[in-house]
TIDOSE-261533 format. One record per residue (C-alpha): x, y negated, z negated; residue number from 1. Coordinates in nm, 3 decimals, always signed. Last residue first. Layout:
# residues N
(rec (X Y Z) NUM)
...
//
This chain:
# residues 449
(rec (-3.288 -0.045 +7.131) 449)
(rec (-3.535 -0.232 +6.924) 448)
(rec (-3.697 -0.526 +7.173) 447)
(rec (-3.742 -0.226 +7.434) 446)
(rec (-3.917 +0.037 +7.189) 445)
(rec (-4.160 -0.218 +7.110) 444)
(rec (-4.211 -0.302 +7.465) 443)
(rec (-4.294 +0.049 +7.540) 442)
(rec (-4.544 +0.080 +7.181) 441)
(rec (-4.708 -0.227 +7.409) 440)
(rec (-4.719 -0.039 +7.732) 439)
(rec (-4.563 -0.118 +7.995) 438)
(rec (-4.695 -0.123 +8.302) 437)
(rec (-4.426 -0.321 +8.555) 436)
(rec (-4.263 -0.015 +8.664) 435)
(rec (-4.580 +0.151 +8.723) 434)
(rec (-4.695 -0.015 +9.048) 433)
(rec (-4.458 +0.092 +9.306) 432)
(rec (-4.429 +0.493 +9.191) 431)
(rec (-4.761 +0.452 +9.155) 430)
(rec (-4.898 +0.342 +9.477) 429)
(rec (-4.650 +0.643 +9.634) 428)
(rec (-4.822 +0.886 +9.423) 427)
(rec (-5.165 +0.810 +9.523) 426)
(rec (-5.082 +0.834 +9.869) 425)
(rec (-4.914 +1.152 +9.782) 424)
(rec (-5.191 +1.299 +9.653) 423)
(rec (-5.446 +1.185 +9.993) 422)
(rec (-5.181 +1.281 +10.230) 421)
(rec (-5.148 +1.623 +10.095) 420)
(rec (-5.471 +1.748 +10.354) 419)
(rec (-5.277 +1.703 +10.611) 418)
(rec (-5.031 +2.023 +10.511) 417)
(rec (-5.146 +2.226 +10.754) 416)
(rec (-5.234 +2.082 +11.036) 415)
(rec (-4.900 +1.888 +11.014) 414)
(rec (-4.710 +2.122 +11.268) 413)
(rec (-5.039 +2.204 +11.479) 412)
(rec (-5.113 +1.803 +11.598) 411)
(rec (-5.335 +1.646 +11.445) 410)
(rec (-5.728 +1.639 +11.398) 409)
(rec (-5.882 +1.536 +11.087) 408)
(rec (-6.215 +1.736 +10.993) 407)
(rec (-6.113 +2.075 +10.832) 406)
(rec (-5.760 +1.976 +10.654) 405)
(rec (-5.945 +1.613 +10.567) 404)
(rec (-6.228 +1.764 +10.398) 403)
(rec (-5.988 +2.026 +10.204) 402)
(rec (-5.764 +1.736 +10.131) 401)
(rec (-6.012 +1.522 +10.016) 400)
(rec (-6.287 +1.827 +9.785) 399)
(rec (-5.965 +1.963 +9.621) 398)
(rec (-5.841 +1.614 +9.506) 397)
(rec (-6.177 +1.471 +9.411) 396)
(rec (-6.064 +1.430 +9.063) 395)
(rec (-5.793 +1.207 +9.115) 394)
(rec (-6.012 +0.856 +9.217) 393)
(rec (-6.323 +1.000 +9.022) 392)
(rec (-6.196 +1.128 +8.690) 391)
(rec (-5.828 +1.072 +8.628) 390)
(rec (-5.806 +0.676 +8.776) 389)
(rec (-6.248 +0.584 +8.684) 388)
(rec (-6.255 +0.870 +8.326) 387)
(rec (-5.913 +0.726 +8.213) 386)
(rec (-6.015 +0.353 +8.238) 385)
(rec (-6.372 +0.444 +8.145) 384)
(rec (-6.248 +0.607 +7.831) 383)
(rec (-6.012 +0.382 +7.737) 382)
(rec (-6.164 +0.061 +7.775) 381)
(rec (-6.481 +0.236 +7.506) 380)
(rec (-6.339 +0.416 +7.308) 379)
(rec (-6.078 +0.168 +7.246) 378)
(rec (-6.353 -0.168 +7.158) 377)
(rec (-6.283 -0.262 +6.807) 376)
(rec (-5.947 -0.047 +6.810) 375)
(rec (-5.740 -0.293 +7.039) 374)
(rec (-5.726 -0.128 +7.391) 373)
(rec (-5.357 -0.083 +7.581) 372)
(rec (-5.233 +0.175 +7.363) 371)
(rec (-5.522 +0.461 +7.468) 370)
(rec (-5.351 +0.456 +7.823) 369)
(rec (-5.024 +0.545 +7.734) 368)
(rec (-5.187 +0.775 +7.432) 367)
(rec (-5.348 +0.991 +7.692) 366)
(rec (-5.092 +0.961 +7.950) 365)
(rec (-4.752 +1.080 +7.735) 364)
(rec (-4.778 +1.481 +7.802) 363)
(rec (-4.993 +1.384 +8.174) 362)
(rec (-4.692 +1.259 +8.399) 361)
(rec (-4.419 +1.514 +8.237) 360)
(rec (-4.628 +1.774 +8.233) 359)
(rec (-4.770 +1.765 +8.600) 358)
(rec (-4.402 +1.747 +8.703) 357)
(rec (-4.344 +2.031 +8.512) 356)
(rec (-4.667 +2.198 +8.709) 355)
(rec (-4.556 +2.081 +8.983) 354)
(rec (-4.190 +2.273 +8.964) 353)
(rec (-4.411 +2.587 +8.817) 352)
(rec (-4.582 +2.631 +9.149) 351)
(rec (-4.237 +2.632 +9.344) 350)
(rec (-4.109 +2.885 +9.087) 349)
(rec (-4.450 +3.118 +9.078) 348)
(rec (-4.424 +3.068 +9.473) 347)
(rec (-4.042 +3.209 +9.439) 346)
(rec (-4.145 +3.488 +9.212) 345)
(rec (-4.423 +3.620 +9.471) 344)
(rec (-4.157 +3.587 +9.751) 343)
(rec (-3.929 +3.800 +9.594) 342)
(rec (-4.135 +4.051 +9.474) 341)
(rec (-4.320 +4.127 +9.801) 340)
(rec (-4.641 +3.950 +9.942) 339)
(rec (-4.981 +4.089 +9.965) 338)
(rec (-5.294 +4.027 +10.226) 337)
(rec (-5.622 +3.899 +10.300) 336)
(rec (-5.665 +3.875 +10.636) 335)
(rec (-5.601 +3.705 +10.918) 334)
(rec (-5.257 +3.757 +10.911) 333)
(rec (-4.976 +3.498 +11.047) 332)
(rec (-4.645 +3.729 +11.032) 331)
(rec (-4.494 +3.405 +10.852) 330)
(rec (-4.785 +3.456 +10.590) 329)
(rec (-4.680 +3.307 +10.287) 328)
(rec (-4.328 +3.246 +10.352) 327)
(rec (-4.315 +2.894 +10.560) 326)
(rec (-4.608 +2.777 +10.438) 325)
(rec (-4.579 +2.827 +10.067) 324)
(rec (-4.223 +2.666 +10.088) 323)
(rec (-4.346 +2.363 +10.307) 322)
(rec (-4.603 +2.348 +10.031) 321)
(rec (-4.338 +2.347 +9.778) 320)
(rec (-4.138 +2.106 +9.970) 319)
(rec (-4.407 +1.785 +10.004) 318)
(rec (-4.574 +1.830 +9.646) 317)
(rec (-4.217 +1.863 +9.459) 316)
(rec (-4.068 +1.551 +9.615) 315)
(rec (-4.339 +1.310 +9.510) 314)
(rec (-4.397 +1.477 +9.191) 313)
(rec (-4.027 +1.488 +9.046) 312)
(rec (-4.071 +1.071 +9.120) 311)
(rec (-4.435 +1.057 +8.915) 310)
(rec (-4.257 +1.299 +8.641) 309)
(rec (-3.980 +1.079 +8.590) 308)
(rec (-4.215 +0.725 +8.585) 307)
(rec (-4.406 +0.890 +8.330) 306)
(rec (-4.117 +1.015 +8.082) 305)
(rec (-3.998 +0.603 +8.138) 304)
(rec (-4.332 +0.456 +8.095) 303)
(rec (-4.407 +0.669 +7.759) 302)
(rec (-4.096 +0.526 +7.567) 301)
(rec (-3.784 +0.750 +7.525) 300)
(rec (-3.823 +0.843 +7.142) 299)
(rec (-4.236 +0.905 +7.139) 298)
(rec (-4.257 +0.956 +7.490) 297)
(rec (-4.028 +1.256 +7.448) 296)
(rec (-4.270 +1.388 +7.189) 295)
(rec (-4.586 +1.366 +7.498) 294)
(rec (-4.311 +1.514 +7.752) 293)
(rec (-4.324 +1.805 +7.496) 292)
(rec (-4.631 +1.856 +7.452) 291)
(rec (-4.737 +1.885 +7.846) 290)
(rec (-4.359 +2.097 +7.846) 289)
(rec (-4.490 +2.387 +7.609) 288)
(rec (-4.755 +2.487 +7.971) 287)
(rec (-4.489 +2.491 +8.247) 286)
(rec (-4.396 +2.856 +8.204) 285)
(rec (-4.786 +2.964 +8.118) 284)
(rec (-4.920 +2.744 +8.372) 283)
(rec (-4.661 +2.859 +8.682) 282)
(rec (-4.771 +3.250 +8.578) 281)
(rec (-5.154 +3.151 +8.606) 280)
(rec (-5.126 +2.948 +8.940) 279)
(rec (-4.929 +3.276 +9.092) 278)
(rec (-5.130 +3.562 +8.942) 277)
(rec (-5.428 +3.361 +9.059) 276)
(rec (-5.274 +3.341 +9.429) 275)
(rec (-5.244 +3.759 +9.374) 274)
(rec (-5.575 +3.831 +9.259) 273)
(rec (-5.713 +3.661 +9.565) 272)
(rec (-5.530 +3.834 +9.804) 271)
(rec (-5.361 +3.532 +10.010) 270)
(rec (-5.477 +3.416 +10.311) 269)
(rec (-5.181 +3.169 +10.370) 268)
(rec (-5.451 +2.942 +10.495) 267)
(rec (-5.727 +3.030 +10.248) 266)
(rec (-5.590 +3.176 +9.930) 265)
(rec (-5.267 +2.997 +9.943) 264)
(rec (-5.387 +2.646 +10.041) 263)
(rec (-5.698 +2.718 +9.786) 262)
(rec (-5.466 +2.776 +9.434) 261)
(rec (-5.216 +2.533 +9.560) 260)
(rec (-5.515 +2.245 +9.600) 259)
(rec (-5.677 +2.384 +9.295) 258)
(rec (-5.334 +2.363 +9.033) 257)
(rec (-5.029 +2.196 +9.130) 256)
(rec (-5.271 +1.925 +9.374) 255)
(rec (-5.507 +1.894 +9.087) 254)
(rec (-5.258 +1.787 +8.842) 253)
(rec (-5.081 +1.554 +9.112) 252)
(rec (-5.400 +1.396 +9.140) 251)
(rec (-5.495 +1.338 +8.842) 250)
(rec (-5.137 +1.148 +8.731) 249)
(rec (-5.157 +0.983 +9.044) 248)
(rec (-5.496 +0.828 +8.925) 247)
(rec (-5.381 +0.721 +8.598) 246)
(rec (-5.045 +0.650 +8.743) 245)
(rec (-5.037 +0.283 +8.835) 244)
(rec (-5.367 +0.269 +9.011) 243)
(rec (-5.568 +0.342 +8.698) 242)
(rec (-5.338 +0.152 +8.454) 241)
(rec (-5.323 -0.176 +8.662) 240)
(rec (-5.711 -0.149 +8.767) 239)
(rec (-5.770 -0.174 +8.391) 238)
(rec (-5.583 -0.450 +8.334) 237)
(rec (-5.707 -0.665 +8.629) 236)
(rec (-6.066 -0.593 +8.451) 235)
(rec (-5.943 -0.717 +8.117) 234)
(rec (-5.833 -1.035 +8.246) 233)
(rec (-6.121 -1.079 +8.470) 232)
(rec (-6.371 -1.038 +8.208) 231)
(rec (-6.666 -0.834 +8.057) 230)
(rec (-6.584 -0.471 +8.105) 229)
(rec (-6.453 -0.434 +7.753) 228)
(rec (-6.619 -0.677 +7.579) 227)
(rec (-6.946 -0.597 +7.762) 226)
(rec (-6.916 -0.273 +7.717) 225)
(rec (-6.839 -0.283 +7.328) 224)
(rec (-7.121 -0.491 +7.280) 223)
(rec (-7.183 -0.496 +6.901) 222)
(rec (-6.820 -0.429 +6.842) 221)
(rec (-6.749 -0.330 +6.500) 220)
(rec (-6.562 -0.582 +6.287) 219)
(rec (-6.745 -0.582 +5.960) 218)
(rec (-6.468 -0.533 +5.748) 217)
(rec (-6.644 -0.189 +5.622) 216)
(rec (-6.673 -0.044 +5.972) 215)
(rec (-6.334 -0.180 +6.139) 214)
(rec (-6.133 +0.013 +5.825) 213)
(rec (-6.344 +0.303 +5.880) 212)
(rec (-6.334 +0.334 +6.209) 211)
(rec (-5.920 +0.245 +6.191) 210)
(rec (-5.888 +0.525 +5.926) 209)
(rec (-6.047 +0.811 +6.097) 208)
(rec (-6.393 +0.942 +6.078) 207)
(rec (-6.421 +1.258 +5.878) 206)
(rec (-6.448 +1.585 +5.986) 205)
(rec (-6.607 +1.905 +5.881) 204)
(rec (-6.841 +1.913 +6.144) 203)
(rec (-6.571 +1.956 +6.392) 202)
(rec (-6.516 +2.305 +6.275) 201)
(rec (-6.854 +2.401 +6.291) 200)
(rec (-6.887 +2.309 +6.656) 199)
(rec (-6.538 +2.451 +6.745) 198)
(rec (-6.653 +2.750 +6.668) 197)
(rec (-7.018 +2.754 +6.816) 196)
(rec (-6.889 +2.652 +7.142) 195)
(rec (-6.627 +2.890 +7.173) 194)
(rec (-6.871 +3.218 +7.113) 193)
(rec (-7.111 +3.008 +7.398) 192)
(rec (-6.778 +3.021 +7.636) 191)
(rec (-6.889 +3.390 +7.714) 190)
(rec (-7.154 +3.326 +7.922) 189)
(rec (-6.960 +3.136 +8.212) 188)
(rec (-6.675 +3.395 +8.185) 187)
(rec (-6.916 +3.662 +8.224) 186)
(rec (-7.139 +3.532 +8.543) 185)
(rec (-6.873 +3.606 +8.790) 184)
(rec (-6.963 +3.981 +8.726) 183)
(rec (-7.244 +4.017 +8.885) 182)
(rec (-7.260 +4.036 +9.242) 181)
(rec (-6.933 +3.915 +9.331) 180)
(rec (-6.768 +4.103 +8.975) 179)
(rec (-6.961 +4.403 +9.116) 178)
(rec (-6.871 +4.394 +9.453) 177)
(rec (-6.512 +4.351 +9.394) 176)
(rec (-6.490 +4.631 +9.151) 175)
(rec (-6.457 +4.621 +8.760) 174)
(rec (-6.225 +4.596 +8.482) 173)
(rec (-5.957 +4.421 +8.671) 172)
(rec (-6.199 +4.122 +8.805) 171)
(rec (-6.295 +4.042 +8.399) 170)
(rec (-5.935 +4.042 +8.325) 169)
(rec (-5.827 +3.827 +8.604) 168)
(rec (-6.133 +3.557 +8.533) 167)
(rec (-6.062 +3.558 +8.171) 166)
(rec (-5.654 +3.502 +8.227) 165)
(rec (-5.761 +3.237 +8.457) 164)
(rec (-5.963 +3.095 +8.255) 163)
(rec (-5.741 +3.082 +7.947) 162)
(rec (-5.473 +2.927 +8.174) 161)
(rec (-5.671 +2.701 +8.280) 160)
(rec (-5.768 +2.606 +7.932) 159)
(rec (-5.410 +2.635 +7.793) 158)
(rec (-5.274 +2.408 +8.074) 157)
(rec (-5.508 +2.160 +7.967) 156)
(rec (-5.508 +2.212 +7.595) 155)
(rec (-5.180 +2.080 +7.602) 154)
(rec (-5.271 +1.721 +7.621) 153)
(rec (-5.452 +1.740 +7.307) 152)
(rec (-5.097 +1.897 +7.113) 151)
(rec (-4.938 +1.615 +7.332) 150)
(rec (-5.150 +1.380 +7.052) 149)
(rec (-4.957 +1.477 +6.794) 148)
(rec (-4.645 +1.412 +6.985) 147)
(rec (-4.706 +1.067 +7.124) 146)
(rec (-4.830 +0.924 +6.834) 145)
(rec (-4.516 +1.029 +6.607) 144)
(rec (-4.424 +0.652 +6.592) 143)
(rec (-4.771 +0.505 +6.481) 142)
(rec (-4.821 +0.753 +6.241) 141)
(rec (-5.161 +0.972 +6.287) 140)
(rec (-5.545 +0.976 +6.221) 139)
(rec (-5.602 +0.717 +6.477) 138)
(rec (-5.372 +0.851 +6.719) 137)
(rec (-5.585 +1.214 +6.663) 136)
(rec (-5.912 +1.063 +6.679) 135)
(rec (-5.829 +0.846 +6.988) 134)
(rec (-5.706 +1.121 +7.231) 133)
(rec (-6.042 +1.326 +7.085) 132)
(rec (-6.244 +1.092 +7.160) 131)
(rec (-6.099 +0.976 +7.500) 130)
(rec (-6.118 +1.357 +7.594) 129)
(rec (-6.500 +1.444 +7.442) 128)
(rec (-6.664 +1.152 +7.591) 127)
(rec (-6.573 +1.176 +7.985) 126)
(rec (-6.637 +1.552 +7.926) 125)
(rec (-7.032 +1.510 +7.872) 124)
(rec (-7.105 +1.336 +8.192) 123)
(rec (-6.855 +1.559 +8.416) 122)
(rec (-7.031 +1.861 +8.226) 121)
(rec (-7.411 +1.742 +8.276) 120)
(rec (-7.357 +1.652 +8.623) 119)
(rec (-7.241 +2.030 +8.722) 118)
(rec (-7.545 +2.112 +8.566) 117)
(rec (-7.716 +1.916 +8.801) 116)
(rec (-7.564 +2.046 +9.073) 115)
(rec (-7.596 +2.371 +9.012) 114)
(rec (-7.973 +2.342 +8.987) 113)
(rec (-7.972 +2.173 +9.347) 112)
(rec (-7.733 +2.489 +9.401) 111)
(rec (-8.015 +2.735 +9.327) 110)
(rec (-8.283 +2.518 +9.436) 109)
(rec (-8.220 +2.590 +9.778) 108)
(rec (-8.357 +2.947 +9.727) 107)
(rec (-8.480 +3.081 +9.446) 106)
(rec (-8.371 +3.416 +9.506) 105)
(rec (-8.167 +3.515 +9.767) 104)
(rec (-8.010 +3.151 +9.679) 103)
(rec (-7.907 +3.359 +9.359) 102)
(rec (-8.020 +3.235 +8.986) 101)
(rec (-7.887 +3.029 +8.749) 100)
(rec (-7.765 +3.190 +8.387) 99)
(rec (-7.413 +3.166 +8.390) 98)
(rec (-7.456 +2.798 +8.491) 97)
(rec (-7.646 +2.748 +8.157) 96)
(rec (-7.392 +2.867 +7.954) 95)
(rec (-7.134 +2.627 +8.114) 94)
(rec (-7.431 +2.338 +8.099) 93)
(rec (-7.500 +2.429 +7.662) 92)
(rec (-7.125 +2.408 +7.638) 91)
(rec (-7.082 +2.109 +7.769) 90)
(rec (-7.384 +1.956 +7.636) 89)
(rec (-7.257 +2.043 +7.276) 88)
(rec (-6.908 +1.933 +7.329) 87)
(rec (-7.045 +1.592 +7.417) 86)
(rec (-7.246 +1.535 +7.105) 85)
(rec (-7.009 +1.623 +6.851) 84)
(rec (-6.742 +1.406 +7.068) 83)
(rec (-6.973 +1.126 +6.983) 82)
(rec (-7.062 +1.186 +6.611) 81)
(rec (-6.705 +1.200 +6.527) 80)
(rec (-6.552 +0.875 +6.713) 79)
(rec (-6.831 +0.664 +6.495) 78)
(rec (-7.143 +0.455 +6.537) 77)
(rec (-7.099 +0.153 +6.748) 76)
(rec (-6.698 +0.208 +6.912) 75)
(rec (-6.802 +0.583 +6.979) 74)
(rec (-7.114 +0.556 +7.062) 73)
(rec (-7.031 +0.241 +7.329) 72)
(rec (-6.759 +0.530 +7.479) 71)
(rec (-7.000 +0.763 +7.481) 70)
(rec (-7.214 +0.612 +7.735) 69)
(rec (-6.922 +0.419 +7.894) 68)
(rec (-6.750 +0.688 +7.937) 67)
(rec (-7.065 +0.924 +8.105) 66)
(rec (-7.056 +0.634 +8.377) 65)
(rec (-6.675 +0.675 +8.428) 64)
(rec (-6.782 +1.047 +8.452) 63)
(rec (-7.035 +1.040 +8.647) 62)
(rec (-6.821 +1.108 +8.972) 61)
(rec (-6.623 +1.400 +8.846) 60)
(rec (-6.892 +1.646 +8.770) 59)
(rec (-6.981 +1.579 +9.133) 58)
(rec (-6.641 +1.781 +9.235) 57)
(rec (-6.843 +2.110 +9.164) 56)
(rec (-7.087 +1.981 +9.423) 55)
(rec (-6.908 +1.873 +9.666) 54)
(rec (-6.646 +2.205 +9.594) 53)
(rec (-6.924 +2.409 +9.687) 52)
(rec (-7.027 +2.179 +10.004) 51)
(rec (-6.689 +2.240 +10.133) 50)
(rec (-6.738 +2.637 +10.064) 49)
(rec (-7.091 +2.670 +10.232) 48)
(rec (-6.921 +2.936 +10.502) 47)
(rec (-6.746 +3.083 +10.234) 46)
(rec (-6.784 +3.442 +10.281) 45)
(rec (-7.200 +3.429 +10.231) 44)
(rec (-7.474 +3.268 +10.469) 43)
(rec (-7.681 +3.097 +10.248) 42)
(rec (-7.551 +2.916 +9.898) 41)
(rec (-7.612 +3.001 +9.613) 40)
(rec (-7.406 +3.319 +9.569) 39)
(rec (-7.070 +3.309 +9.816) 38)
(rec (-7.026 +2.975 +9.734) 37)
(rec (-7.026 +3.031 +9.342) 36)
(rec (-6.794 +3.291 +9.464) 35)
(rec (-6.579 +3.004 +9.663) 34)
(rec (-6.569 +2.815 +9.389) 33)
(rec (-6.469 +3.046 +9.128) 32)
(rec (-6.136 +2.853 +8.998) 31)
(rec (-6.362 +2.513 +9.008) 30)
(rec (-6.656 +2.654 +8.856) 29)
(rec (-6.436 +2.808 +8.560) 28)
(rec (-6.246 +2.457 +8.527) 27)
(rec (-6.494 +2.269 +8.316) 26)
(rec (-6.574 +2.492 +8.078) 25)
(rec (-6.184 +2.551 +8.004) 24)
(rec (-6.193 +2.239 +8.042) 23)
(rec (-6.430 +2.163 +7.729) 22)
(rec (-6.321 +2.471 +7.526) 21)
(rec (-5.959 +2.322 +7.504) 20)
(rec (-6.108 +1.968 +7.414) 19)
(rec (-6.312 +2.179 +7.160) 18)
(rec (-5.995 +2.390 +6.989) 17)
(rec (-5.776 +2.065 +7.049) 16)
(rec (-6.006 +1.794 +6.853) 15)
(rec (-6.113 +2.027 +6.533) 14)
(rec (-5.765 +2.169 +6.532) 13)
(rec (-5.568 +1.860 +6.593) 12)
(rec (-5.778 +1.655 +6.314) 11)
(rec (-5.770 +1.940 +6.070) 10)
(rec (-5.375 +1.947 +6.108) 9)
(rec (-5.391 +1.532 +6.000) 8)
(rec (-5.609 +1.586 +5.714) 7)
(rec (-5.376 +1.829 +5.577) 6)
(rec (-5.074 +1.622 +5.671) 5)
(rec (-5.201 +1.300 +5.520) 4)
(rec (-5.011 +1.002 +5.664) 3)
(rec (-5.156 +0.650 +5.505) 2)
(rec (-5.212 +0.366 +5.697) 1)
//
């Protein structure tokens, strides 16, 4: 295959500026939960906050369904035309969701509405991420895989970053009762500008060399499902990858970013602005390191710059909550509250030590996974692999540990941190599993060192 820079900087632009757009979509409802709470829901301060995160979480269950929708698109009729498609419903829900009406005034259908916007995004970002994974490796040298597509990988940090910094901004420029009232609906709005850029940039792209190649040999799948999904083989594969760090590498993500973001606001109680401070601060120092990990994986193999993250993971989680807990609210306030200096850069340390862990797990993940499918059918195997460990099993994260913290009874020593047993469950599976998942660039590496 032939390496043309031009075309190859195109390819990153057009994928990263929408995949960036696509959770930064995707995150807003997650970071404003408990406002979204606060507004369709009865009752107000948080009292429907489980269901919130139900609901927000939902976006997560149709994904694996959403893959194989876009996934059969994008092995049938091109990688372009299906990640066109999905950035356009997930822009058209995020606008949308700015847009719904209170429960004061529609009532119940106010978060039935929510929900099925919520749907829309979870459907339409299990197409965009595999395609854009796959555009990029397509469009790039086998050996610099890895960090080409770390510049896709990146746009996660970057999106929740952006959101944060959008969410801050918007809550500095005007008072609590106005951004509650009013305000939260800006951020949600505003992604329409995003939308329309990356749309027109994405238009100018072509399909990449393996579509092409596949096309005019005649070697498209007609069933690309059905090949994929079809046989044992294939099926113990795909279990392999999700429970041997797929999954793990979700959860850990969501456990550095929601489950810290809640644990402070809600049991340290936390001023709002201040756990957001935190989150954002940990992002931007841990953010270079998701494309980073992703080169590394390009010299060291990507099982080995996995396996490190998965271990820095498992001992992160446990102490930086014990850290949060122990000087968060020692004095234990009911109410909202500050912390000094000190503290506040300790919690931006602890955060940041998940986040690199995060990093380290997720830089290499995308192309991991995307290295196991032959071309005729990639879209497809990769997208429901990724969309089943990273979407559903990892994904419900916040809405676990939050459901076990409020329902499980233990003793008053673990009632706080119960709710980590679902991560590091995960963790522990793949810490025992991933050894033996190489992938074939790993064994490559192996017969030429």
């Amino acid at each position: 295959m032939s390496y043309d820079p031009k075309k190859m900087r195109l390819a990153i632009t057009a994928s990263a500026a929408g995949t960036l757009l696509e959770w930064y979509d995707l995150y807003l409802a997650i970071i404003l939960a408990k406002v979204l709470s606060n507004q369709l829901f009865p009752g107000g301060d948080s009292v429907y906050f489980l269901e919130t995160l139900a609901i927000v979480g939902s976006s997560f269950f149709v994904r694996p369904l959403g893959s194989l929708f876009f996934g059969s698109m994008g092995d049938r009729k091109g990688r372009k035309r299906s990640f066109l498609l999905s950035l356009l419903l997930m822009g058209g829900a995020t606008f949308l969701i700015g847009l719904l009406p209170s429960f004061q005034q529609i009532g119940w259908l106010a978060p039935v509405l929510l929900l099925a916007l919520r749907l829309t995004q979870g459907f339409a970002l299990s197409g965009e991420y595999a395609g854009a994974i796959i555009y990029v490796a397509e469009n790039a040298p086998p050996d610099k895989r890895g960090y080409y597509t770390g510049f896709i990988q990146a746009t996660v940090p970057v999106g929740l970053l952006l959101c944060l910094s959008v969410v801050i901004g918007i809550q500095s420029l005007m008072s609590v009762e106005d951004f509650q009232a009013w305000g939260w609906r800006i951020p949600f709005l505003s992604s329409a500008v995003l939308v329309v850029f990356s749309y027109f940039i994405r238009r100018k792209m072509e399909e990449t060399p393996e579509f092409s190649r596949l096309q005019s040999s005649g070697s498209l799948s007609a069933n690309p499902v059905k090949e994929s999904l079809g046989s044992l083989s294939n099926w113990r594969k795909i279990l392999h990858i999700i429970f041997g760090g797929n999954a793990a590498q979700s959860t850990l993500m969501q456990t550095a970013q929601f489950v810290t973001l809640y644990f402070l606001q809600r049991a340290m109680k936390l001023e709002e602005h201040t756990s957001l401070i935190i989150l954002a601060a940990a992002l931007l120092l841990g953010a270079p390191f998701f494309q980073w990990a992703a080169k590394w994986s390009d010299r060291y193999g990507r099982q080995k710059v996995i396996y490190s993250g998965l271990c820095l993971g498992a001992i992160s989680i446990p102490l930086s909550f014990y850290g949060f807990h122990a000087f968060g609210n020692p004095e234990q306030l009911s109410t909202a509250h500050g912390i000094s200096v000190p503290i506040l850069l300790l919690f931006i340390f602890l955060a940041w030590l998940n986040t690199l862990a995060s990093a380290l797990v997720y830089g290499p993940m995308g192309i991991y996974v995307m290295e196991f499918f032959q071309g005729r059918t990639r879209y497809t195997g990769m997208g429901f692999t990724h969309n089943f460990g990273n979407g559903v099993l990892g994904g419900i994260t916040p809405l676990v540990t939050e459901y076990l913290k409020t329902h499980w009874m233990v003793q008053a020593s673990l009632a706080p941190f119960i709710g980590l047993a679902y991560p590091l469950a995960l963790l522990a599976l793949a810490l025992v599993l991933n050894p033996g998942l190489k992938s074939p660039y790993d064994e490559g590496i192996e017969k030429t060192s």
